[in-house]
MIFI-845993 format. One line per field, with one value per residue: x, y, z of N, C-alpha, C in turn; chain; residue in three letters. Coordinates in Angstrom, 3 decimals. Example, Ala and Ser with C-alpha at 12.3 -4.5 7.8 and 13.67 -1.06 7.14 Angstrom:
<atoms>
nu = 13.190,12.850
nv = -5.690,-2.250
nw = 7.800,7.080
cau = 12.300,13.670
cav = -4.500,-1.060
caw = 7.800,7.140
cu = 13.200,12.900
cv = -3.300,0.030
cw = 7.800,7.870
mol = A,A
type = ALA,SER
</atoms>
This chain:
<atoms>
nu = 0.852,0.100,2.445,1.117,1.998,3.668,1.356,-2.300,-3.801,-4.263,-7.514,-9.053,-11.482,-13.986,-13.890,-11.372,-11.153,-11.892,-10.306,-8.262,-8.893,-8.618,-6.108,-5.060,-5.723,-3.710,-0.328,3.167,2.790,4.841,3.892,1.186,-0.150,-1.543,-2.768,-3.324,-6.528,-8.425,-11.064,-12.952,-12.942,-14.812,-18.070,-17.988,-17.458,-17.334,-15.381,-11.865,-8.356,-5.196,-1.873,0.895,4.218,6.545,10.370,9.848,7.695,4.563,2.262,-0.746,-3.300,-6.306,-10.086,-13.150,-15.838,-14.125,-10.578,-7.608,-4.155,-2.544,-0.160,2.195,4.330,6.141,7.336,7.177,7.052,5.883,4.051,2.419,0.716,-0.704,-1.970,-3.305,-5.164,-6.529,-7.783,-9.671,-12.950,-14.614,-13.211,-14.371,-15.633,-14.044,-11.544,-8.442,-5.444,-2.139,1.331,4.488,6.939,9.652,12.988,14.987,13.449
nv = -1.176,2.432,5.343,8.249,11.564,13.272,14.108,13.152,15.399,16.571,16.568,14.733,15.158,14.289,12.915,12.397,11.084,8.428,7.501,7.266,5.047,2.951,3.215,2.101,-0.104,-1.542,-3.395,-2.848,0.093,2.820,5.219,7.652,11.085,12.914,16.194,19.749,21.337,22.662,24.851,24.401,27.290,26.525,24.908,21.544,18.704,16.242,13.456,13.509,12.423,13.273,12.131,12.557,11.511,11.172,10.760,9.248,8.392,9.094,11.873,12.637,14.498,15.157,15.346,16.850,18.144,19.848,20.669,18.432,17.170,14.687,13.075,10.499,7.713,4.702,1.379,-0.768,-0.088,2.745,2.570,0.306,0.480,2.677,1.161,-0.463,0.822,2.089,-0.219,-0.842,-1.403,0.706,3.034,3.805,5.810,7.992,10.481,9.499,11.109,11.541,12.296,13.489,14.279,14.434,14.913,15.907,14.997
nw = 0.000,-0.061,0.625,2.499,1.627,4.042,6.447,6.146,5.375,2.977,0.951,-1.112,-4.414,-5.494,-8.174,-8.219,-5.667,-6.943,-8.642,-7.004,-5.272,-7.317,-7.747,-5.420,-5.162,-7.409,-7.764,-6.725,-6.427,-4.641,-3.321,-2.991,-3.764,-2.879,-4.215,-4.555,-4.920,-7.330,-9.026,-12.106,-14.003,-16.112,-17.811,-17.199,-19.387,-19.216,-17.965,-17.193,-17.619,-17.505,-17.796,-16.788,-17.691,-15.207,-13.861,-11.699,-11.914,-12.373,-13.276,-12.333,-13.667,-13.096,-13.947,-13.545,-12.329,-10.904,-10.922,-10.007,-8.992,-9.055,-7.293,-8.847,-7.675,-8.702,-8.744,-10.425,-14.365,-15.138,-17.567,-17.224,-15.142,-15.727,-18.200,-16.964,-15.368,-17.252,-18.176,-16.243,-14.730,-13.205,-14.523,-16.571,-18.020,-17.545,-20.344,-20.941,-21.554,-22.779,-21.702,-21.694,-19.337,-18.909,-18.097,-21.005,-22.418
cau = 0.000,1.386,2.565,0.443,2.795,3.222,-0.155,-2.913,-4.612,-5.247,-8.631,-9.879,-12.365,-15.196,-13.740,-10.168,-11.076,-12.760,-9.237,-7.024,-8.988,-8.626,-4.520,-4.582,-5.456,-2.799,0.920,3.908,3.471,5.177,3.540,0.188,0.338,-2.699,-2.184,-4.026,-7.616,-8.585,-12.162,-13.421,-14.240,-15.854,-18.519,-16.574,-18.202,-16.830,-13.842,-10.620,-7.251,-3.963,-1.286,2.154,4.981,7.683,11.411,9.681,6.476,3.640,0.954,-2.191,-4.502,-7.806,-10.952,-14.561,-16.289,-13.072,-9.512,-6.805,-3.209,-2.198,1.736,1.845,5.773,5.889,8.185,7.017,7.060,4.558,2.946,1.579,-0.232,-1.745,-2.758,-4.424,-6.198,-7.488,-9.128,-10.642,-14.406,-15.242,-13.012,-15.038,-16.514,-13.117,-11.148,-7.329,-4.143,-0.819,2.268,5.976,7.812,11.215,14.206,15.593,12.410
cav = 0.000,3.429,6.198,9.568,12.493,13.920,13.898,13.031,16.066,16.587,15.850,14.522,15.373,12.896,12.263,11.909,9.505,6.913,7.242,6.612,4.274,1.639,2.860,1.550,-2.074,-2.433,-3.130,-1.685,1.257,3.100,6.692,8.462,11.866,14.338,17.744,20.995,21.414,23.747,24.571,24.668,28.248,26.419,23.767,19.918,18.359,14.649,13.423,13.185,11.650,13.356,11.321,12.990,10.701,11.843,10.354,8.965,7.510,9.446,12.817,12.830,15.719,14.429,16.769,16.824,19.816,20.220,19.537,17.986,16.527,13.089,12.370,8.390,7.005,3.672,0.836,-1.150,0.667,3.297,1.879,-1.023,1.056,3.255,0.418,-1.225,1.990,1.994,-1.486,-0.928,-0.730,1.927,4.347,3.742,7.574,9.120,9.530,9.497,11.668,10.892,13.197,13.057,15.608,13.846,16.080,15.916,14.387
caw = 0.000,-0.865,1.890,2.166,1.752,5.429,6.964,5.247,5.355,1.897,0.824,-2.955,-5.384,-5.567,-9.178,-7.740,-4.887,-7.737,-9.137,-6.139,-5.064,-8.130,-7.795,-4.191,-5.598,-7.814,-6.653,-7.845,-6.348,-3.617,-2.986,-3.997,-3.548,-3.834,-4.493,-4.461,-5.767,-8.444,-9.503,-13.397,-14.700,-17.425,-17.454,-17.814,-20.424,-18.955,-17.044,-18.030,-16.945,-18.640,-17.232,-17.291,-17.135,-14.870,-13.516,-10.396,-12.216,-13.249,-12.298,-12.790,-13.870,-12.684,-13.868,-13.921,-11.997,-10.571,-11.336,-8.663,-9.453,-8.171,-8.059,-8.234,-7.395,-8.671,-8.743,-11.828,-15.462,-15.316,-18.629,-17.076,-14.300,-16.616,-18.893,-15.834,-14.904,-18.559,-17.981,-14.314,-15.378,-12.482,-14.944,-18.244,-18.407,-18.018,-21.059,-21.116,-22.535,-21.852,-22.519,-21.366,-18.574,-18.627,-18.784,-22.121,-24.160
cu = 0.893,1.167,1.928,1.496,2.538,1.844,-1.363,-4.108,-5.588,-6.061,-8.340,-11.516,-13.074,-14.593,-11.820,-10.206,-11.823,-11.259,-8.095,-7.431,-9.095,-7.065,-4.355,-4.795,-4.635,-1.255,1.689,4.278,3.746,4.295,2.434,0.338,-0.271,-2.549,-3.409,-5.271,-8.159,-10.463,-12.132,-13.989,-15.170,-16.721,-17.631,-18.161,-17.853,-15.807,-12.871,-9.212,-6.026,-2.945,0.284,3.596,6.446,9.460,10.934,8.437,5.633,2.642,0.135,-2.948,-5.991,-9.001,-12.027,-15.024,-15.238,-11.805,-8.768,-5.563,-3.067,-0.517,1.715,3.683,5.293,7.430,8.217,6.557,5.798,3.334,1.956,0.781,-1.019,-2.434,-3.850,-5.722,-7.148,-8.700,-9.947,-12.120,-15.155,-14.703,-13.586,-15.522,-15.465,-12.163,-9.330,-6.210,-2.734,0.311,3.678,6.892,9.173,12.045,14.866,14.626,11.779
cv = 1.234,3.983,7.158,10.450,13.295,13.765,13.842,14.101,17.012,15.930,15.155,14.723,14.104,12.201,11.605,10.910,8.123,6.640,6.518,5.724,2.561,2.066,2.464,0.044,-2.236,-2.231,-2.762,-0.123,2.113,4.366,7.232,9.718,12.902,15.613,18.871,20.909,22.539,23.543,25.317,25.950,27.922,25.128,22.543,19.641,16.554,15.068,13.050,13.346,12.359,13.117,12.097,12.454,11.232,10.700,9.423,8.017,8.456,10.859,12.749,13.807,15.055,15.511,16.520,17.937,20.480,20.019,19.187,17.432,15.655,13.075,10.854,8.189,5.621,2.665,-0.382,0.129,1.277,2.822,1.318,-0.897,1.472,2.332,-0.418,-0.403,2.047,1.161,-1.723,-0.660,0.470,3.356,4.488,4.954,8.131,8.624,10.525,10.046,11.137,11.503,12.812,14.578,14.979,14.959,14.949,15.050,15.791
cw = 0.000,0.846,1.772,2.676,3.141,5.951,5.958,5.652,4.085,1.281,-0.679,-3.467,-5.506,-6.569,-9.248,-6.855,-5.617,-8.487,-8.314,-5.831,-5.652,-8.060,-6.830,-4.569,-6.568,-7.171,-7.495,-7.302,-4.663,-2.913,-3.983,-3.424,-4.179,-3.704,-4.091,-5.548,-6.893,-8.550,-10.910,-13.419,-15.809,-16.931,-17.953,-18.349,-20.340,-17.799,-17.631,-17.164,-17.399,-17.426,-17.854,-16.683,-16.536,-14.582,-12.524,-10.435,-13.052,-12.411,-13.445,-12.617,-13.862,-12.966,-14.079,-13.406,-11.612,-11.024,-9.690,-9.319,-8.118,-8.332,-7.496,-8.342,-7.474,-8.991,-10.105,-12.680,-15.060,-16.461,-18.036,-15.868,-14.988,-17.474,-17.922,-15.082,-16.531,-18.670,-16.923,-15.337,-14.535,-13.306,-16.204,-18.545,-18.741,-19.808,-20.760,-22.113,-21.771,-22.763,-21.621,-20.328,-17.962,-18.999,-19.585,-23.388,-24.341
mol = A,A,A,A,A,A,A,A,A,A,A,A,A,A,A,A,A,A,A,A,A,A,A,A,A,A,A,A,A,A,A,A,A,A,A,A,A,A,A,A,A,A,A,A,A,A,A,A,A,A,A,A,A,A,A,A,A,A,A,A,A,A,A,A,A,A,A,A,A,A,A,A,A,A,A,A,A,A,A,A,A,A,A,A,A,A,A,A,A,A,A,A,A,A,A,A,A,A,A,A,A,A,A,A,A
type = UNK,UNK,UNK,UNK,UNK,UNK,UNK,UNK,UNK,UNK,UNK,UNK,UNK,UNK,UNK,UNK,UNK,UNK,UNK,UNK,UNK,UNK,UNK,UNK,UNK,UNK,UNK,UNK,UNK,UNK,UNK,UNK,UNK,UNK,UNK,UNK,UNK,UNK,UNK,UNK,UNK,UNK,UNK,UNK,UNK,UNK,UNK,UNK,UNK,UNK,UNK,UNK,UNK,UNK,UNK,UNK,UNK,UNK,UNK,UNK,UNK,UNK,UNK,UNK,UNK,UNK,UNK,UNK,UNK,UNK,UNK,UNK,UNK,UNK,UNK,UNK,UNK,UNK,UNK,UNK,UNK,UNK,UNK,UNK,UNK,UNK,UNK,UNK,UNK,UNK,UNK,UNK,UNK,UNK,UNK,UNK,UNK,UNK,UNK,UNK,UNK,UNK,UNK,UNK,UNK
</atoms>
């Protein structure tokens, strides 16, 4: 099970805790790591995932009425998280981007 960054006093977004809670069942990974909440000046028109792969694993931009970032630390290839979050059937509404924040790509 992962560690919560210092106290777990940051909350989640209704549409962020349907997310962490299908990354707490798979293994692999060391650290979830929710961030600061944002609210939509515009209406969301869905939910959506953009997954930005870092040195350490992966963040997640989580958004539906709101947004929120996730930082996930993992110990297997990030791919094969994200492909497993693809096939969870509780995430079938959201839909998924996926871009690259490595130094030097």
């Amino acid at each position: 099970m992962s560690k919560p960054r210092g106290k777990e006093h940051t909350t989640l977004t209704e549409t962020a805790d349907l997310v962490v809670r299908e990354l707490e069942k798979i293994s692999g990974i060391k650290m979830i790591a929710p961030g600061e909440i944002r609210t939509n000046k515009r209406s969301a028109g869905g939910r959506f995932i953009t997954v930005s792969y870092t040195m350490a694993g992966f963040e997640l931009l989580i958004s539906g009425q709101s947004s929120q970032r996730v930082a996930v630390h993992t110990k297997d290839k990030p791919d094969f998280v994200i492909a497993q979050l693809k096939t969870s059937k509780k995430l079938r509404e959201f839909e998924f981007k996926e871009r690259n924040r490595k130094p030097g790509e």
